[in-house]
Backbone atoms as SQL, in Angstrom:
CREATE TABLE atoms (id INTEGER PRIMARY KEY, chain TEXT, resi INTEGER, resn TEXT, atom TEXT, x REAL, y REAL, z REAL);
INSERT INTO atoms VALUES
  (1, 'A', 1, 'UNK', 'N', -16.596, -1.199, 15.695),
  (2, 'A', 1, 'UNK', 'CA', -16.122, -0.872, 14.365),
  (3, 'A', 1, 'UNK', 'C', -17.252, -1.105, 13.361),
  (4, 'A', 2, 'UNK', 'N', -17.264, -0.040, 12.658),
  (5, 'A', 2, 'UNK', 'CA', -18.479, -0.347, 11.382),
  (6, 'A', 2, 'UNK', 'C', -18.186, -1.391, 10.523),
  (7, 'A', 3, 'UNK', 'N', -19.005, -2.102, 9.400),
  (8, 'A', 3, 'UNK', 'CA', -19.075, -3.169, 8.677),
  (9, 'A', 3, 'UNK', 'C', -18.780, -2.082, 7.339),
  (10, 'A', 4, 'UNK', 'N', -19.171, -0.743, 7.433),
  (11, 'A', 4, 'UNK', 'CA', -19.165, 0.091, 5.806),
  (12, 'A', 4, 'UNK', 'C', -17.863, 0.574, 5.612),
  (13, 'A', 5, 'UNK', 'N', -17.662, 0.197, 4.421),
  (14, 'A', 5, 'UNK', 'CA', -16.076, 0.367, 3.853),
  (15, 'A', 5, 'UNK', 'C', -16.654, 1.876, 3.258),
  (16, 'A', 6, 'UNK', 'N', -15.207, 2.689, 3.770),
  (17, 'A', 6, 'UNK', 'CA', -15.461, 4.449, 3.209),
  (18, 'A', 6, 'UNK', 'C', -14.751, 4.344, 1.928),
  (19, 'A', 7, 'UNK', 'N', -14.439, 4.655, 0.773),
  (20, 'A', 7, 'UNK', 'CA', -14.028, 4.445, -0.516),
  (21, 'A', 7, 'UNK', 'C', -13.532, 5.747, -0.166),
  (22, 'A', 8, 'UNK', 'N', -11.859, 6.457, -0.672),
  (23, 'A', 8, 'UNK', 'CA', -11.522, 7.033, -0.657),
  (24, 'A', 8, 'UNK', 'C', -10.620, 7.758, -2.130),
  (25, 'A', 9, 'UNK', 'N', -10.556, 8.072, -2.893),
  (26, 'A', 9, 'UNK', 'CA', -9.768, 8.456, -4.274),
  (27, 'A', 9, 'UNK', 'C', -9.215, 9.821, -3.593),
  (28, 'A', 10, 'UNK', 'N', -8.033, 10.148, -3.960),
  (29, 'A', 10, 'UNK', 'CA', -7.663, 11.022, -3.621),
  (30, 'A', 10, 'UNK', 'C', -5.883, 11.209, -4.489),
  (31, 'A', 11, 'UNK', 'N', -5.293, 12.441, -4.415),
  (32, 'A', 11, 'UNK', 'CA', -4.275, 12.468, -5.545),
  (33, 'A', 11, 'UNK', 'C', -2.576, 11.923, -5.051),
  (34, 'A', 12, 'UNK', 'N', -2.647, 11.117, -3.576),
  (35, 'A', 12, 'UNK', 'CA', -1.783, 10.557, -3.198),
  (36, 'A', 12, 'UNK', 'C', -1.657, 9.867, -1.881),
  (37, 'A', 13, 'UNK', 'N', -0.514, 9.052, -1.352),
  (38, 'A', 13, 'UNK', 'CA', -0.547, 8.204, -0.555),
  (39, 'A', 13, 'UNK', 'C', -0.919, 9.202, 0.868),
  (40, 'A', 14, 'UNK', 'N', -1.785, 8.313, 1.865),
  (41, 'A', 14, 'UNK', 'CA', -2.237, 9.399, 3.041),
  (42, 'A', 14, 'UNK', 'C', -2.154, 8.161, 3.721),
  (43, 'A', 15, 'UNK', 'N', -1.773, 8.522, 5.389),
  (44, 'A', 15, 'UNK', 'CA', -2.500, 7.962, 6.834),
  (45, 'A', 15, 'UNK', 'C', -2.623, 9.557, 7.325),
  (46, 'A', 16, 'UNK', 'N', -4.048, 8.922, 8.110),
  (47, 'A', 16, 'UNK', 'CA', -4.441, 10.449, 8.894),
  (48, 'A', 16, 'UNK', 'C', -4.601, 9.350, 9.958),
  (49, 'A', 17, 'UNK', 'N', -4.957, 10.361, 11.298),
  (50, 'A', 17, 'UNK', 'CA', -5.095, 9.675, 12.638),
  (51, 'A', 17, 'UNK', 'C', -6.773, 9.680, 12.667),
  (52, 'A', 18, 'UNK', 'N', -7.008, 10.438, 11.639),
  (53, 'A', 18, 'UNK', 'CA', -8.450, 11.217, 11.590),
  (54, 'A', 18, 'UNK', 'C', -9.447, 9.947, 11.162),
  (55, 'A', 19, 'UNK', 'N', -8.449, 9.132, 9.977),
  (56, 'A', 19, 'UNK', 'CA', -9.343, 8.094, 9.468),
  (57, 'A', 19, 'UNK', 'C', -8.887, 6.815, 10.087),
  (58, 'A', 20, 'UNK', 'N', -8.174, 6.483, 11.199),
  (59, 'A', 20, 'UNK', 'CA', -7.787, 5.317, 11.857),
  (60, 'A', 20, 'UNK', 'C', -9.348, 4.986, 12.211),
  (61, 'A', 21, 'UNK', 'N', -9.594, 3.268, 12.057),
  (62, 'A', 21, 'UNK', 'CA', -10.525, 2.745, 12.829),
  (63, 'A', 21, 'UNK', 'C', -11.531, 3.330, 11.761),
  (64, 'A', 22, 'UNK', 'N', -11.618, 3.560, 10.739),
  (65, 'A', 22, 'UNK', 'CA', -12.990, 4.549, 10.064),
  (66, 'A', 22, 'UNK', 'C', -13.280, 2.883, 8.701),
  (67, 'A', 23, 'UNK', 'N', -12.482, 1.775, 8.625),
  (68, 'A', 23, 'UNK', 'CA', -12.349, 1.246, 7.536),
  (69, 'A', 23, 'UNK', 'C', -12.686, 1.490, 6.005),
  (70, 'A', 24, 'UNK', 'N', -11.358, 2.658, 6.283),
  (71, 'A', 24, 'UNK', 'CA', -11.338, 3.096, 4.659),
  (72, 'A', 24, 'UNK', 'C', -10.442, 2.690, 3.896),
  (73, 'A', 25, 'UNK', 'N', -10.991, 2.343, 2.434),
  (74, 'A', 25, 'UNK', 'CA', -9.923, 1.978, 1.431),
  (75, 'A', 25, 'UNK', 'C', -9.708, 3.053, 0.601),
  (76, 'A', 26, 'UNK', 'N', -8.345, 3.220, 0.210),
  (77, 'A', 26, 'UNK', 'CA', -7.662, 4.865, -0.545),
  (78, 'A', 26, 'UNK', 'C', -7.380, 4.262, -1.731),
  (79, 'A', 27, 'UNK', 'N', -7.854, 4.513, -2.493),
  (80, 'A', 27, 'UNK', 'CA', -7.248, 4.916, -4.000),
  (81, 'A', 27, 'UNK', 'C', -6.275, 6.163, -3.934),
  (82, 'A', 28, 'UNK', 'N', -5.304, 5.936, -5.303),
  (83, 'A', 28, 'UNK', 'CA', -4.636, 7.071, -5.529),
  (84, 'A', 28, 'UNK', 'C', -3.969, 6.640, -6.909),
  (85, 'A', 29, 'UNK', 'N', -3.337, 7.892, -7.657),
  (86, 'A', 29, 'UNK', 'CA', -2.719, 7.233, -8.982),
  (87, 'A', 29, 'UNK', 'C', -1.276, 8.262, -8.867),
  (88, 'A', 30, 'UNK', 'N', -0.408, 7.219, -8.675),
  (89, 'A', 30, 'UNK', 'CA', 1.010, 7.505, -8.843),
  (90, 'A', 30, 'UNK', 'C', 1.270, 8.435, -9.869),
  (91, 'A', 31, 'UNK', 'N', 2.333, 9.011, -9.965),
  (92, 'A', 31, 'UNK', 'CA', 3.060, 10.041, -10.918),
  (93, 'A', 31, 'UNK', 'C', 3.225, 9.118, -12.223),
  (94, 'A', 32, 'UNK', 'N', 3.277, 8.057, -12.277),
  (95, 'A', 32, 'UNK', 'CA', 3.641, 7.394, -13.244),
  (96, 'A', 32, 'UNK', 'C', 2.486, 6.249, -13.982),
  (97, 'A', 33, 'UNK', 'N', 1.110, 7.283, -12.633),
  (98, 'A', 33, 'UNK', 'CA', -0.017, 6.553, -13.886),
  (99, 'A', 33, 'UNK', 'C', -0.657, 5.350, -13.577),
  (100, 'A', 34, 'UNK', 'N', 0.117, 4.498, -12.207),
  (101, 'A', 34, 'UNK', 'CA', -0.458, 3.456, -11.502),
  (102, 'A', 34, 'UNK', 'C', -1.483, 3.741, -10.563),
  (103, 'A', 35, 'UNK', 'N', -2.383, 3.021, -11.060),
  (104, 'A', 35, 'UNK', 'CA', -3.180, 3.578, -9.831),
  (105, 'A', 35, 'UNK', 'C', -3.435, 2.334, -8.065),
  (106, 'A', 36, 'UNK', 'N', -3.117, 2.698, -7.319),
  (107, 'A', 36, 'UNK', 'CA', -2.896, 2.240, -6.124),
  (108, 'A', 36, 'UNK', 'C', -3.974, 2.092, -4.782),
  (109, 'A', 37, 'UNK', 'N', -4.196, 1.032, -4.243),
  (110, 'A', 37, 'UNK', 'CA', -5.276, 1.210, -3.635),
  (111, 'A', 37, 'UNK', 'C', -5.181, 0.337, -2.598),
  (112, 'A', 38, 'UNK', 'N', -5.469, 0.703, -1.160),
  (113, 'A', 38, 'UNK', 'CA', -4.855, -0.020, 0.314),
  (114, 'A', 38, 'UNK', 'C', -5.737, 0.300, 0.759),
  (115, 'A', 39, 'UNK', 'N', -5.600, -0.179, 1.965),
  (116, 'A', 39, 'UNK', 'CA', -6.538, -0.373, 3.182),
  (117, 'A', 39, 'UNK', 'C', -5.822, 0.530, 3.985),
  (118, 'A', 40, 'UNK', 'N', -6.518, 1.786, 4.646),
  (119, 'A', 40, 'UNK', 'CA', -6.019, 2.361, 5.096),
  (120, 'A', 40, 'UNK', 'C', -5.252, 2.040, 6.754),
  (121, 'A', 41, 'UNK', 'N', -6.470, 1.011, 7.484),
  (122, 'A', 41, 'UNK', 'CA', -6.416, 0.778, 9.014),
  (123, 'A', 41, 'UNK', 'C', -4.975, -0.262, 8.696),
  (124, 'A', 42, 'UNK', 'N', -5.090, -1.201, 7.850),
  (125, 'A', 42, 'UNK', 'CA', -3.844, -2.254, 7.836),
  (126, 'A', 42, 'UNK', 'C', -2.519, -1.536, 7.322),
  (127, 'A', 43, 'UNK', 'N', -2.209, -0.762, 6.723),
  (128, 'A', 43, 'UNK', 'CA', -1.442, -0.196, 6.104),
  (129, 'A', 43, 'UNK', 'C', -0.790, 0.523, 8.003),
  (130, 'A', 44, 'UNK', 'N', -1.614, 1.036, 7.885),
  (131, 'A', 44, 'UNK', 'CA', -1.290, 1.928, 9.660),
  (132, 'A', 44, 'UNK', 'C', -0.954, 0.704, 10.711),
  (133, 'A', 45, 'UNK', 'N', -1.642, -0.040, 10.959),
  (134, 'A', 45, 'UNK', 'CA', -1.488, -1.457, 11.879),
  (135, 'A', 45, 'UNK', 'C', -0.053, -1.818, 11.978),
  (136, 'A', 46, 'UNK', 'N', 0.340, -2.227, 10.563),
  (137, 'A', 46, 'UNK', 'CA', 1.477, -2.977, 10.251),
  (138, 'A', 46, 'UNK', 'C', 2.852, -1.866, 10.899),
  (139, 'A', 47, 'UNK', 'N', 2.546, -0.904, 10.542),
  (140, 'A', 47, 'UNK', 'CA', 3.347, 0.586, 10.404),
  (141, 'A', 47, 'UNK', 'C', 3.272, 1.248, 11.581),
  (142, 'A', 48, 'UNK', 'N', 2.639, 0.920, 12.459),
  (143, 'A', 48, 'UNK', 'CA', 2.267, 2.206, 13.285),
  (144, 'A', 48, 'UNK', 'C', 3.546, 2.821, 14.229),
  (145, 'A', 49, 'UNK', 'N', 4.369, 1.855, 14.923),
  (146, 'A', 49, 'UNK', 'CA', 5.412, 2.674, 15.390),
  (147, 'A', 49, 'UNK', 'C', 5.862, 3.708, 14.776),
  (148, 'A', 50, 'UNK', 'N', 6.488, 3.162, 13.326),
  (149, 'A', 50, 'UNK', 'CA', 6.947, 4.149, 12.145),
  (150, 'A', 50, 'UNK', 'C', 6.182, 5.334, 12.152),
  (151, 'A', 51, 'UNK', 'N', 5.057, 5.175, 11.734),
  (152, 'A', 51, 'UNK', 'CA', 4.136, 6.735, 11.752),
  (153, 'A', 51, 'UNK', 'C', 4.111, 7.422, 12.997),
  (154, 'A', 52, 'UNK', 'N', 4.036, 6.931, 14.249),
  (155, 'A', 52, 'UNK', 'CA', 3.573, 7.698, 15.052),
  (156, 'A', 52, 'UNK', 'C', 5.012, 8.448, 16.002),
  (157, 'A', 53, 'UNK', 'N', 6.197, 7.756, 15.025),
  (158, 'A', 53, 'UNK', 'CA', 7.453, 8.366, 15.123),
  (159, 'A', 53, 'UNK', 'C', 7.798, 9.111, 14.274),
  (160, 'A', 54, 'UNK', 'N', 7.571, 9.782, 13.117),
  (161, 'A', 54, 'UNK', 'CA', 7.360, 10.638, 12.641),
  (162, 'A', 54, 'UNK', 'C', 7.177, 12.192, 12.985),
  (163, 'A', 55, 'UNK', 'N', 8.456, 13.069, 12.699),
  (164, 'A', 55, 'UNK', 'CA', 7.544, 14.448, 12.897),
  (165, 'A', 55, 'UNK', 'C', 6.515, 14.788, 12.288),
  (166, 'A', 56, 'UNK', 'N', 6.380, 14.859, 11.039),
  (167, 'A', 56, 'UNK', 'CA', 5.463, 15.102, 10.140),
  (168, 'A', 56, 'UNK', 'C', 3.609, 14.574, 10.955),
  (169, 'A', 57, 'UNK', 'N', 4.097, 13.233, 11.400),
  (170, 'A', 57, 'UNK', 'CA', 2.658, 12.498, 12.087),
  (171, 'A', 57, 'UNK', 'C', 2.381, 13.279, 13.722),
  (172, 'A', 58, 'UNK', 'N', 3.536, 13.180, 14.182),
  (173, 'A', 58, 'UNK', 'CA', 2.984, 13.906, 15.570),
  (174, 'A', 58, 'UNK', 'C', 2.281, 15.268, 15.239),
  (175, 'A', 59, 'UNK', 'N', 3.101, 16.452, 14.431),
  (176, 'A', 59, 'UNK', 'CA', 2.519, 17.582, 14.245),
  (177, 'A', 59, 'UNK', 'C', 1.306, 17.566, 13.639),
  (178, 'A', 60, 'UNK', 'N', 1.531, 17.509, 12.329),
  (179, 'A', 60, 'UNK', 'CA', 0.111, 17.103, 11.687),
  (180, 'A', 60, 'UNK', 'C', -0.799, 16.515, 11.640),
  (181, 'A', 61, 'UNK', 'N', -0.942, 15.250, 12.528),
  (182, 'A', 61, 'UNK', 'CA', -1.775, 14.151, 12.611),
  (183, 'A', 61, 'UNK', 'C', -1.980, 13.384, 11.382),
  (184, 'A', 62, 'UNK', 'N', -0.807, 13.748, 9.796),
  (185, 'A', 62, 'UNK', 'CA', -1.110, 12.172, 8.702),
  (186, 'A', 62, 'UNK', 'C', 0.281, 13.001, 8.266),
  (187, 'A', 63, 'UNK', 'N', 0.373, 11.481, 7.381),
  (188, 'A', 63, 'UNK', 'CA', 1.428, 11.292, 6.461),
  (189, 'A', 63, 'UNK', 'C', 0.799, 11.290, 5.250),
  (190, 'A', 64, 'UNK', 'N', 1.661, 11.727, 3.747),
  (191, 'A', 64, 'UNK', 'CA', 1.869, 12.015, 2.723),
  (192, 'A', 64, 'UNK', 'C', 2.769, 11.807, 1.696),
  (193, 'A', 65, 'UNK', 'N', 2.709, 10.911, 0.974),
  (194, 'A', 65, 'UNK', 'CA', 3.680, 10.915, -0.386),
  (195, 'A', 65, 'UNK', 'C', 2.516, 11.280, -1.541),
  (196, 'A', 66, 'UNK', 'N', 3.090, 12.008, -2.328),
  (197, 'A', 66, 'UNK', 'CA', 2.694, 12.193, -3.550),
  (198, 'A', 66, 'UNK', 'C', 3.590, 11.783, -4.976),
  (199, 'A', 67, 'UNK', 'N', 4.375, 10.741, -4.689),
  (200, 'A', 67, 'UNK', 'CA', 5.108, 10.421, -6.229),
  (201, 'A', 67, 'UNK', 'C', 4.336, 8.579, -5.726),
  (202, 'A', 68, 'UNK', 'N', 4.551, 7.889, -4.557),
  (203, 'A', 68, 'UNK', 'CA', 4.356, 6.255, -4.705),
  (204, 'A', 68, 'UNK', 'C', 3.940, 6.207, -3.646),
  (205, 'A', 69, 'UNK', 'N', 3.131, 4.766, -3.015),
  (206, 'A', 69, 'UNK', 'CA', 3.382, 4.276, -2.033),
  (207, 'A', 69, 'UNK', 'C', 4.712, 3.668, -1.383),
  (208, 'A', 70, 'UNK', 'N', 4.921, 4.289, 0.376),
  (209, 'A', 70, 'UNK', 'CA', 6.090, 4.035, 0.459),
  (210, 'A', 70, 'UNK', 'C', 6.630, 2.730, 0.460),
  (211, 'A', 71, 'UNK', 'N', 8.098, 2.564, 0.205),
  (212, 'A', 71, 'UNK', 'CA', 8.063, 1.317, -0.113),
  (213, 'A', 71, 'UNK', 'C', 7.808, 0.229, 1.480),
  (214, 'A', 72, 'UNK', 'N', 8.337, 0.569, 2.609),
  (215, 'A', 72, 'UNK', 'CA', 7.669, 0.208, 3.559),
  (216, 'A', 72, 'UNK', 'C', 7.165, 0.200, 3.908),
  (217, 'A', 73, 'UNK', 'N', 5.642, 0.503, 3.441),
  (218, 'A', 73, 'UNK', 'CA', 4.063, 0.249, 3.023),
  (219, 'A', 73, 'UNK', 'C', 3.330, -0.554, 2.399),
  (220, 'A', 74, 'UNK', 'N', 4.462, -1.680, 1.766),
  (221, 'A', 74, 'UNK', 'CA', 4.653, -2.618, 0.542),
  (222, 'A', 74, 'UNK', 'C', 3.846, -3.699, 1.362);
């Protein structure tokens, strides 16, 4: 695993399978102007059954909210 943190901004909550293991941190700014910012690998760690039970995750390979982080992401 690399030591370089990837800085990520982007216009909402994401796991990709693409960036597992990549140690990236995501920015994003909520609909309401907060701006939000996780660790992408721990966020997935904690979660991962959940995601990888997912249709949305099997087909596509990531998940997506665009209004918050989910709240069982908390």
């Amino acid at each position: 695993m690399s030591n370089k943190v990837n800085n990520i901004t982007t216009k909402r909550f994401v796991i990709r399978k693409s960036l597992i293991g990549k140690n990236t941190v995501i920015t994003f700014v909520t609909k309401k102007g907060k701006s939000v910012t996780y660790n992408h690998d721990e966020v997935y760690t904690r979660n991962k059954e959940r995601f990888e039970s997912m249709n949305c995750f099997q087909k596509y390979k990531s998940y997506t909210n665009s209004n918050n982080i989910p709240t069982f992401c908390l």
